[in-house]
C-alpha positions in Angstrom: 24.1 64.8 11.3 26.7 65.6 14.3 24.8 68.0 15.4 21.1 66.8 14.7 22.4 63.6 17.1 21.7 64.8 20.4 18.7 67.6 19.3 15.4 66.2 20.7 13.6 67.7 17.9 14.7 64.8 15.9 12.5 62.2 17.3 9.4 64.4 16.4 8.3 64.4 12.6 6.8 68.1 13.1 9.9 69.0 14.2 12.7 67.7 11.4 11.8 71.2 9.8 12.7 73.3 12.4 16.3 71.4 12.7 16.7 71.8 8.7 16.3 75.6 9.0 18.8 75.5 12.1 21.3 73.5 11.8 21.5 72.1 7.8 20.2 75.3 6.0 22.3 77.9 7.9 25.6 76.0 7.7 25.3 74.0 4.4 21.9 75.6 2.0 23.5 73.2 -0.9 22.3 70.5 1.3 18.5 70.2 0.1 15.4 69.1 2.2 15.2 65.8 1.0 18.1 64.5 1.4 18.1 65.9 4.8 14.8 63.7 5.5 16.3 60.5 4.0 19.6 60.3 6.3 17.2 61.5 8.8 14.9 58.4 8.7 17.8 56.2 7.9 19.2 57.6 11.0 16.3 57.1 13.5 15.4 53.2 11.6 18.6 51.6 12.1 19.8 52.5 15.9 21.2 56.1 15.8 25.0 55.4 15.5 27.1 56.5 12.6 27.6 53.3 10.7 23.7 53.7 9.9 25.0 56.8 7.6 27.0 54.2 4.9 25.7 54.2 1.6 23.5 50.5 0.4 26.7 48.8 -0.8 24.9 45.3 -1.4 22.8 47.2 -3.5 24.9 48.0 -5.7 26.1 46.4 -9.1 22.7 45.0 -9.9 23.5 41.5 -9.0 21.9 38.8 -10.8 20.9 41.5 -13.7 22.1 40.8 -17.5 24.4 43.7 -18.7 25.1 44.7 -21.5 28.8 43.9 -22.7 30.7 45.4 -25.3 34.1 43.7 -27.0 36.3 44.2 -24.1 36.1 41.6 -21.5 34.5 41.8 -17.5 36.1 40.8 -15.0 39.3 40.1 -13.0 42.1 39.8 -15.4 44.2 35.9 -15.3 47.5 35.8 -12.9 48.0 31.8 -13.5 46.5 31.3 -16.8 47.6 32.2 -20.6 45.2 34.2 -22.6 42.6 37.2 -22.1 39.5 35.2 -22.9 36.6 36.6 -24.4 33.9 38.4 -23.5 30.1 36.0 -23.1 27.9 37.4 -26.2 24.3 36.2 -26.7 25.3 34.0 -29.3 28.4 32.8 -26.9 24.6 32.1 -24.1 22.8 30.9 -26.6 25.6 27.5 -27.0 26.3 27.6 -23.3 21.7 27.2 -22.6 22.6 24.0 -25.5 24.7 22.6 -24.1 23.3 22.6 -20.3 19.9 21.8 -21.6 21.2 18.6 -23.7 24.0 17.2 -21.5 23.8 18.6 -18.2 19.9 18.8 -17.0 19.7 15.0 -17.3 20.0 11.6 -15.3 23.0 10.6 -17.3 24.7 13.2 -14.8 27.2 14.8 -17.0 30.3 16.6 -15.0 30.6 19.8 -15.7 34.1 19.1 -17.0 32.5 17.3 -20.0 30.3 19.3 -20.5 32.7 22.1 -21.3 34.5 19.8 -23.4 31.3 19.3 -25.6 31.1 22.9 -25.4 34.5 23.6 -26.9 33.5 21.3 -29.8 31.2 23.3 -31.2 32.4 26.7 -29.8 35.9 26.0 -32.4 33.1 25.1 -35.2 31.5 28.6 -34.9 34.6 30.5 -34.4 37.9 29.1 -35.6 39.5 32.3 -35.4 39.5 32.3 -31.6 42.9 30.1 -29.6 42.2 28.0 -27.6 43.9 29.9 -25.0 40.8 32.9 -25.6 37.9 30.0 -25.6 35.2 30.2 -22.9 35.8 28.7 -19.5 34.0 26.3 -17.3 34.0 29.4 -14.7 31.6 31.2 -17.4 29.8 28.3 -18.5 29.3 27.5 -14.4 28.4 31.5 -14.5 25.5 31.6 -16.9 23.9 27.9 -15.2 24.0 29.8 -11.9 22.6 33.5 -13.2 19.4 31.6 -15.3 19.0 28.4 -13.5 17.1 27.0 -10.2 18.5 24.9 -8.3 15.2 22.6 -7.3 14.7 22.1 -11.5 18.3 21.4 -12.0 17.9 18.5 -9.4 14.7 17.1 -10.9 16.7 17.1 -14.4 19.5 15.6 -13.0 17.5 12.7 -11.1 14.7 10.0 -12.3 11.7 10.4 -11.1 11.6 7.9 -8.7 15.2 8.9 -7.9 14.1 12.7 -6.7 11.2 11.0 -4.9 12.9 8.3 -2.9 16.3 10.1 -2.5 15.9 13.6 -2.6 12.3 15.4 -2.4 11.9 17.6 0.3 10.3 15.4 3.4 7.4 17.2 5.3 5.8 14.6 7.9 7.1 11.1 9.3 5.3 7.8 9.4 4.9 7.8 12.8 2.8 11.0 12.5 0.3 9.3 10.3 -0.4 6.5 13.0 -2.6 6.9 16.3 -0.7 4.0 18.2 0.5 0.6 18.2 -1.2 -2.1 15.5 -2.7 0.8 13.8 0.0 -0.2 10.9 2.5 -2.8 10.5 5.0 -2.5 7.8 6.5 -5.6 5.7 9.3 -6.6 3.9 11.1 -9.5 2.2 15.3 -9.4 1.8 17.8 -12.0 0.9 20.0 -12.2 3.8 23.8 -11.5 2.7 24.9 -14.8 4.5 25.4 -18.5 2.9 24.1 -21.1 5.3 24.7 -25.2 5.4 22.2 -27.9 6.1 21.6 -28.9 9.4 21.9 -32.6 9.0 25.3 -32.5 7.1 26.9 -29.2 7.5 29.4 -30.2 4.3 26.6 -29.3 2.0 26.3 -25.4 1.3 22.5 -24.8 0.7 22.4 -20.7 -0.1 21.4 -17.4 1.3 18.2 -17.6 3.2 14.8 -15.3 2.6 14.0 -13.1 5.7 10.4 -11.5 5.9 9.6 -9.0 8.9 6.6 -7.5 10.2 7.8 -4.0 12.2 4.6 -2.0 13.9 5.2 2.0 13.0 3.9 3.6 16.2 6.5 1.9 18.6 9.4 0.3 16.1 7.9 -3.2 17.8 9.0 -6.6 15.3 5.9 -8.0 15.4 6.4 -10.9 13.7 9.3 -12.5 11.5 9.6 -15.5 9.2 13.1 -17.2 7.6 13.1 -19.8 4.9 15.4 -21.0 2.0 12.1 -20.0 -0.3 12.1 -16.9 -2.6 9.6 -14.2 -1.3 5.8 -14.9 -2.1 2.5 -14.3 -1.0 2.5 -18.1 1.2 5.3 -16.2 2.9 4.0 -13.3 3.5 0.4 -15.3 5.3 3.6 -17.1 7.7 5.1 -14.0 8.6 1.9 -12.0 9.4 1.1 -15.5 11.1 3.8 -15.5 13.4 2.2 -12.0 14.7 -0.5 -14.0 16.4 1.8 -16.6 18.3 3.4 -15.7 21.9 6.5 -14.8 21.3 7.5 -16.7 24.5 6.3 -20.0 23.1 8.5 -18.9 19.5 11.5 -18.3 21.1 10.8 -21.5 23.6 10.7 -23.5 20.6 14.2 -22.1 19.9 15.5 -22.4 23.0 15.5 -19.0 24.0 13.7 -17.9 27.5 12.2 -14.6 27.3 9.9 -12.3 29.1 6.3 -11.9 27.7 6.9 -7.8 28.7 10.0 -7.8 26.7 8.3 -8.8 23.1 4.7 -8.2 23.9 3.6 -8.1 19.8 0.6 -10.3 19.8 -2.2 -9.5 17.2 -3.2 -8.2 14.1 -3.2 -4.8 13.0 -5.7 -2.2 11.3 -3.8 -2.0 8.1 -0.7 -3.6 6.2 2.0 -1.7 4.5 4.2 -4.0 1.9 5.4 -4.0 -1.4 2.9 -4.7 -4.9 4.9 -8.5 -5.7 3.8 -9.0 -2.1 0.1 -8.6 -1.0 -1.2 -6.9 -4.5 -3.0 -10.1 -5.8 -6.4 -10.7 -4.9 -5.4 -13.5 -3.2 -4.9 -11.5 -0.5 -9.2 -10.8 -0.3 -9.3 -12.9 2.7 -7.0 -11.0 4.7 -9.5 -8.1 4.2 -13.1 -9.5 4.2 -11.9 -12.0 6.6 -9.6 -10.9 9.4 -10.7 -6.9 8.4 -7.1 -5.9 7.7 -6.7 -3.4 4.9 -3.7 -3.5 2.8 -1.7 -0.9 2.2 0.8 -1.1 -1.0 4.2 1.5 -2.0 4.7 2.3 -5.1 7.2 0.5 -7.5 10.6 1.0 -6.5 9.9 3.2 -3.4 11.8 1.4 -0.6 11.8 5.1 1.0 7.6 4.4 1.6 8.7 1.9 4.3 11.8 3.3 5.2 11.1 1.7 9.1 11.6 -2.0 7.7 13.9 -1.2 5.3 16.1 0.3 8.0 15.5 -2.5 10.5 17.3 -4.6 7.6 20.4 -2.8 7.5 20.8 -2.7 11.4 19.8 -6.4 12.1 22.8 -7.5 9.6 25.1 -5.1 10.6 24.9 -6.9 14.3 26.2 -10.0 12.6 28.3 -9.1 9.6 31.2 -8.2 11.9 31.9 -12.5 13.0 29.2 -14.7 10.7 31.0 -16.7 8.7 29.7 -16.7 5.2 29.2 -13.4 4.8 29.0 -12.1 1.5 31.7 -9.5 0.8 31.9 -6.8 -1.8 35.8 -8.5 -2.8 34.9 -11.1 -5.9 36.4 -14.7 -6.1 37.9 -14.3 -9.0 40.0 -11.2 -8.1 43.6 -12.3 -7.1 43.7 -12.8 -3.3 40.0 -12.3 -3.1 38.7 -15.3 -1.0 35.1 -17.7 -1.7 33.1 -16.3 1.1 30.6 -19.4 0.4 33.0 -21.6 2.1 33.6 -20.1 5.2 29.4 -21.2 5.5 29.2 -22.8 8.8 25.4 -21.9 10.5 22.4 -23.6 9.6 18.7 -22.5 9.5 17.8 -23.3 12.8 21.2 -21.4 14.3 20.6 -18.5 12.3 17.3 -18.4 13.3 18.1 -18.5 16.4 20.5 -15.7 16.1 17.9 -13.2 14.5 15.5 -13.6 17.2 17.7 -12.8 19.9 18.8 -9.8 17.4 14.9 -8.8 17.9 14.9 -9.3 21.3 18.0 -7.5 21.8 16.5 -4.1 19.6 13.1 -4.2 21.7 15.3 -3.1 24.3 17.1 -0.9 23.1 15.8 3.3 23.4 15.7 5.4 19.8 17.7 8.6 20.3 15.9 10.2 17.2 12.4 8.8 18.1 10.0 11.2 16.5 7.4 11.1 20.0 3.8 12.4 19.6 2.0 14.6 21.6 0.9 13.1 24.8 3.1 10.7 25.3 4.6 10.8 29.0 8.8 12.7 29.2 9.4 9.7 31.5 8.8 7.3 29.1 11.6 5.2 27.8 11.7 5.1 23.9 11.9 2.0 23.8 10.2 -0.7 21.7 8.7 -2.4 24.1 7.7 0.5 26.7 6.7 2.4 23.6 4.2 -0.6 23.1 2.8 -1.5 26.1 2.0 2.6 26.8 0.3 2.9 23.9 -1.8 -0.5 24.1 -2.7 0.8 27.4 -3.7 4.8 26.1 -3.9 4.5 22.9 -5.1 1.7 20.6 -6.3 -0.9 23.0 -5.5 -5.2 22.6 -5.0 -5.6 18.7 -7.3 -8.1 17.0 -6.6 -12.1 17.8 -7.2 -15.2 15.9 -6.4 -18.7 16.2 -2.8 -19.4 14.5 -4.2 -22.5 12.1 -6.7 -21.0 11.1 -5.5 -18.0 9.9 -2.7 -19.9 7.9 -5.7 -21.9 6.5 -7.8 -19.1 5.3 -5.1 -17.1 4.0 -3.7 -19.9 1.5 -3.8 -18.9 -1.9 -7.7 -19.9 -3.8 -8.8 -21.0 -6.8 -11.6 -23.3 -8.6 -11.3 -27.0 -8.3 -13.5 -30.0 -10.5 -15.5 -32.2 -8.7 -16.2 -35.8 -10.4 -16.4 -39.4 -10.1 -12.8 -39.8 -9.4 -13.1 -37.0 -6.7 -11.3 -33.3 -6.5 -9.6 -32.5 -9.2 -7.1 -29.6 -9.1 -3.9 -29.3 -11.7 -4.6 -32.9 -12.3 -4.7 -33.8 -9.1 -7.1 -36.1 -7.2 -8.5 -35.2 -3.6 -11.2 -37.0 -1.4 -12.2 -36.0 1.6 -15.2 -37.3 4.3 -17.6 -34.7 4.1 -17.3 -35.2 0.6 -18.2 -38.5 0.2 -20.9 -38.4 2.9 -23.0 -35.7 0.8 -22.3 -38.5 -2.4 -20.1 -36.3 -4.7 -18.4 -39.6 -6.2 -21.4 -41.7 -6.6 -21.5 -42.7 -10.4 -24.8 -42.4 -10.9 -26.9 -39.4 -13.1 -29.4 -39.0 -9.9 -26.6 -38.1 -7.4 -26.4 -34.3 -6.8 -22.9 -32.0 -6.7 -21.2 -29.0 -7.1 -19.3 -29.2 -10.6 -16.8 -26.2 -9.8 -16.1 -25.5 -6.0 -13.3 -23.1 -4.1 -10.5 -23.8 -2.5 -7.3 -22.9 -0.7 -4.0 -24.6 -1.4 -0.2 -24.7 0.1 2.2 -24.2 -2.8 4.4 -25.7 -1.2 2.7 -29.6 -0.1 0.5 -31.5 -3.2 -0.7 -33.7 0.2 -4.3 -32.0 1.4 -6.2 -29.4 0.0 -8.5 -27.3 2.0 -12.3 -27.2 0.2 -14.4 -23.8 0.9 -17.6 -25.2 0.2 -19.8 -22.4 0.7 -17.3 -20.2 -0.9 -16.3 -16.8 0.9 -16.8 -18.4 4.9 -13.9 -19.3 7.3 -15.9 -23.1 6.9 -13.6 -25.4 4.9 -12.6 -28.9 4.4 -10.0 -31.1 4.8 -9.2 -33.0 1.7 -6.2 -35.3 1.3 -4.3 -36.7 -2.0 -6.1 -39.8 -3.1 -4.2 -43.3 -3.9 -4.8 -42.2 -7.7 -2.3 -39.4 -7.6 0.1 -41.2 -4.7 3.0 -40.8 -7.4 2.8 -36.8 -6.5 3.1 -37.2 -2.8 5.6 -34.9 -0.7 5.5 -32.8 -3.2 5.3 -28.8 -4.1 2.6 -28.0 -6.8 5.4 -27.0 -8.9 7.2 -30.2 -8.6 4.1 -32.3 -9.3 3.2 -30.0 -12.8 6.6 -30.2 -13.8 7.0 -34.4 -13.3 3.6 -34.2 -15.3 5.2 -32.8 -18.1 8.4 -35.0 -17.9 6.2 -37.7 -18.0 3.6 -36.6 -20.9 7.2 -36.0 -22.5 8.4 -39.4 -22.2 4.9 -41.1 -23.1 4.8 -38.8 -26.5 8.1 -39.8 -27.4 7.7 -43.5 -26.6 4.3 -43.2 -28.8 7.0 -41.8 -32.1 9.3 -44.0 -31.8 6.9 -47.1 -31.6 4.3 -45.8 -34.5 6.2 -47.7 -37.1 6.3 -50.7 -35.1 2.3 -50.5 -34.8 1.5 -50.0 -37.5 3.4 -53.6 -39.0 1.2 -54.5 -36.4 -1.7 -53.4 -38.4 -0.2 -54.3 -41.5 0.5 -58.1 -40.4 -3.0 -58.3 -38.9 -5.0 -56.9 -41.7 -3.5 -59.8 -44.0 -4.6 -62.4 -41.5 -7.9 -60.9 -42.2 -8.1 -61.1 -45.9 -6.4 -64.8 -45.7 -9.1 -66.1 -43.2 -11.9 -64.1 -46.0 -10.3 -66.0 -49.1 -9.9 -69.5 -47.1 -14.0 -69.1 -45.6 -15.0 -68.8 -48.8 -13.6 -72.1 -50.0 -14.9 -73.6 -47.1 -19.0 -72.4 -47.3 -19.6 -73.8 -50.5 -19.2 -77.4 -49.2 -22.5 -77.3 -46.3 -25.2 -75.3 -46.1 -25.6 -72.1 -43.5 -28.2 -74.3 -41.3 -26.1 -77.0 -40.7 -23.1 -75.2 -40.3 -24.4 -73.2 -37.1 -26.1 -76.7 -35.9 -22.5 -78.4 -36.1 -21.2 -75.2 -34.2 -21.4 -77.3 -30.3 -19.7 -80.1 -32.4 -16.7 -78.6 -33.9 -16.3 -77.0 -30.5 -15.7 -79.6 -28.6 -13.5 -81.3 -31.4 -11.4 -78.2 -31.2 -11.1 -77.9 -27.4 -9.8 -81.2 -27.6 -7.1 -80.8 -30.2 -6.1 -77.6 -28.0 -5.8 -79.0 -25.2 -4.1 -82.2 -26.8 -1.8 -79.5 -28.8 -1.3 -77.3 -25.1 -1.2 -80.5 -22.2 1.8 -80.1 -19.9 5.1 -81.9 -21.1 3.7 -82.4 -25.0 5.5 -80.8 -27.9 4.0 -80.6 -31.0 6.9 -80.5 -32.9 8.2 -83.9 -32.1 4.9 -85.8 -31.9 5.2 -89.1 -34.5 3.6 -88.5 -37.8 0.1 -89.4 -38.2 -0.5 -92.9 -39.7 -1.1 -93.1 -43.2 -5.0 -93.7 -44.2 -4.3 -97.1 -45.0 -3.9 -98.1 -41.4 -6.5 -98.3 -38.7 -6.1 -97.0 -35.7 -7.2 -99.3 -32.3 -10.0 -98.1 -30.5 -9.2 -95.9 -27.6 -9.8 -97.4 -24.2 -11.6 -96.0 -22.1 -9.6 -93.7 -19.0 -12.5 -93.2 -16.8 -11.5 -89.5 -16.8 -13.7 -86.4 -15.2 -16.5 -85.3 -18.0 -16.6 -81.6 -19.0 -18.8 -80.6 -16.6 -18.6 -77.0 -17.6 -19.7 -77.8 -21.3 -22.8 -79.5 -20.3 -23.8 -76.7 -17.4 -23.3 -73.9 -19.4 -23.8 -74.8 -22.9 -21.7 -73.7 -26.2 -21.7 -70.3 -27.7 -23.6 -69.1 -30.5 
């Protein structure tokens, strides 16, 4: 090939005969045709230099092919080790697939270590005769997993479902892809802060970690809105947060003592659609956000945190800021472990300062640029990926002023609905009675047949306050009521609706157990009274045999007056009948009572006696 090199005839096809016959054939005719055409085209395809000339040496040993193995065993002999080993037969593969496909390719996450071990156990079951010097290795088991299995199945097997989905699927496309600019989707989320505050009127009294809901817009990273309570996450919470997106942030953090710039949190509005969890917005309560306000709702599958991985994020950063030097921050060190310290009493902030503290945080991020901000075509190379500059850009290009409502009414007509009574009494709901003016001026509680009413009608409701109701009476409309907790149900004032049903119980408790534990006692009642019955039957019937029925109901005016007069002889102020003087006997007369000149009974003579 020296001598083919440099012969212009070799860059011409027609012409790799006539260098054959020349050069090959006249100093080597062993060296056939063929092979002369192969080097020749090997040659000329891989630059012309003498290294092109080497034999394929990675294509040799048939990698990844099964061989066929006799008794003697493959491979480098042991230095470090005792024993030969063995040599993997099919019978040898056939335990090694059994084991892999039982304890390895599974979420329990078996080390290979143990796995071999399992191996081992039945491997000495099959073949006692073989040391355990000679058994197979974890290097061959290792060897056969690698030759006969793919890597993408052995993580699926090795991962739950929703593991491999959230954790480790191969990602394609990010969320800011799927949105055209700002308030085409907000994402929300509900954490329990890892912070123990105390109440702000006396700071001795440790309350618990507070409940922090946020409202993050994808396009521009934006906090939109935000919402901190002691409350557990719940629908109510979700309607504040989302309500807070329609308030100025100026006036919000002016209320906290915080003076901002509108330009530096210019969220204001609601958006297109609503990413959140299902415990969060998946109830139909949440209708009225859509037919309503037109926001669709948007819900992640269970246990995908990765769906809303911009919120979830903007958790971890926000409490990283403060971990460092809050006091009560919950640590990973328990209180029981010897030296470990209570992290619950170092609890010194309150609602209000934390608060506070996690709007600056917000304020402090909207100014802050993203190094690793996936931009979208279009967007300027000047621009400053910031939150707020990100916004303000793409309200301008982009989206255009997100939708506005008024802040009341949106809480209002996003407040959880159901069917309440109407009746004489007024609004009944959970046992509760409401009244309200437009109410009464239609005549819902007149107590009259002829009066007209609704017998079921909607309305909304605060969990949280049994005081007012609000009454939808035409149903799906933003027109509603104001109806407020009527003196009937004042014992269930300032309270939650929870509260209230659960001092209802206590109470029907008491009133059944009062009711046992008094039965016996009534019913001697009974008892006592049913024998004053049958006494007064047996003495009437001695008396009506001495007149007859006519002149007993003429002497009834008669006998009444005789016994008002003995009652109120027997009843007078200062007299006690048992220590009046006996009556006389019959044979003396009494004198004749003089006359007092007392008032007549006027009211005996106006009115009459009873029949």
């Amino acid at each position: 090939m020296q001598k083919v090199a440099d012969n212009p005839y070799r860059l011409f096809k027609h012409g790799w005969l006539r260098l054959y016959e020349k050069v090959i054939d006249q100093n080597n005719p062993e060296f056939s045709k063929k092979h002369f055409y192969k080097l020749l085209r090997q040659f000329l395809q891989r630059g012309q230099n003498k290294n092109v000339l080497r034999p394929d040496f990675h294509k040799q040993g048939a990698p990844k092919q099964p061989r066929n193995i006799a008794n003697k065993k493959v491979g480098r002999p042991r230095i470090t080790t005792v024993g030969t080993g063995i040599p993997i037969t099919d019978e040898i593969k056939q335990l090694f697939r059994e084991a892999i496909n039982k304890y390895y390719l599974n979420s329990m996450r078996m080390p290979w270590t143990k796995v071999h071990d399992l191996v081992l156990l039945k491997f000495r079951k099959q073949y006692p005769t073989i040391t355990r010097q000679d058994s197979p290795t974890v290097t061959q088991l290792k060897h056969l997993f690698n030759m006969e299995y793919k890597a993408i199945k052995t993580v699926q097997a090795r991962n739950t479902a929703i593991a491999f989905e959230k954790d480790v699927r191969q990602l394609t496309s990010t969320a800011t892809a799927q949105v055209l600019g700002p308030g085409d989707r907000f994402e929300f989320d509900a954490t329990i802060i890892d912070l123990y505050l105390v109440s702000e009127k006396d700071p001795s009294k440790i309350i618990g970690r507070p409940t922090l809901l946020i409202v993050i817009d994808v396009f521009s990273r934006l906090t939109a809105g935000y919402y901190l309570t002691f409350e557990p996450p719940s629908y109510v919470l979700a309607m504040m947060s989302l309500a807070n997106c329609l308030e100025n942030k100026v006036d919000v953090c002016r209320r906290l003592g915080i003076s901002i710039e509108f330009e530096d949190w210019p969220a204001l509005g609601l958006p297109t659609a609503v990413l959140a969890d299902k415990g969060d917005l998946l109830t139909h309560q949440a209708d009225s956000l859509i037919n309503v306000f037109n926001t669709r709702i948007e819900n992640a599958k269970a246990r995908r945190g990765d769906a809303k991985g911009i919120v979830e994020q903007r958790f971890r950063t926000l409490q990283a800021e403060f971990k460092p030097y809050a006091p009560g921050v919950v640590t990973t060190e328990t209180v029981k472990k010897r030296g470990g310290k209570d992290y619950r009493l170092d609890a010194k902030l309150s609602l209000r300062q934390m608060e506070e503290i996690i709007a600056l945080l917000i304020y402090k991020h909207n100014l802050k640029g993203m190094k690793k901000y996936d931009a979208d075509e279009g967007i300027p190379d000047d621009l400053p990926y910031t939150p707020k500059d990100l916004w303000q850009w793409g309200i301008t290009n982009r989206s255009g002023a997100l939708k506005s409502y008024d802040v009341e009414k949106f809480k209002v007509l996003t407040l959880p609905r159901n069917t309440a009574t109407v009746s004489n009494e007024g609004i009944k709901y959970q046992s509760l009675t409401y009244s309200c003016s437009e109410a009464f001026e239609k005549g819902w509680f007149i107590r009259d047949k002829h009066r007209t009413r609704p017998q079921k009608v909607e309305i909304g409701f605060d969990p949280r306050s049994t005081n007012k109701i609000y009454v939808f009476p035409l149903g799906q409309t933003s027109q509603y009521w104001i109806a407020q907790l009527t003196d009937r149900s004042r014992a269930y004032k300032d309270m939650t609706f929870y509260e209230a049903k659960l001092s209802m119980q206590v109470s029907k408790l008491a009133n059944s157990e009062a009711a046992n534990a008094n039965k016996d006692k009534q019913l001697s009642a009974d008892e006592e009274i049913q024998k004053r019955m049958e006494s007064a039957e047996k003495h009437a019937k001695i008396g009506s045999k001495s007149a007859s029925n006519s002149a007993r109901i003429k002497s009834i005016k008669t006998n009444k007056k005789e016994a008002i007069a003995q009652e109120r002889k027997k009843r007078a102020v200062g007299s006690n009948p048992d220590n009046d003087p006996k009556t006389p006997p019959n044979n003396v007369q009494p004198m004749k009572r003089q006359e007092d000149f007392s008032h007549p009974d006027i009211p005996d003579d106006i009115y009459g006696d009873e029949d």
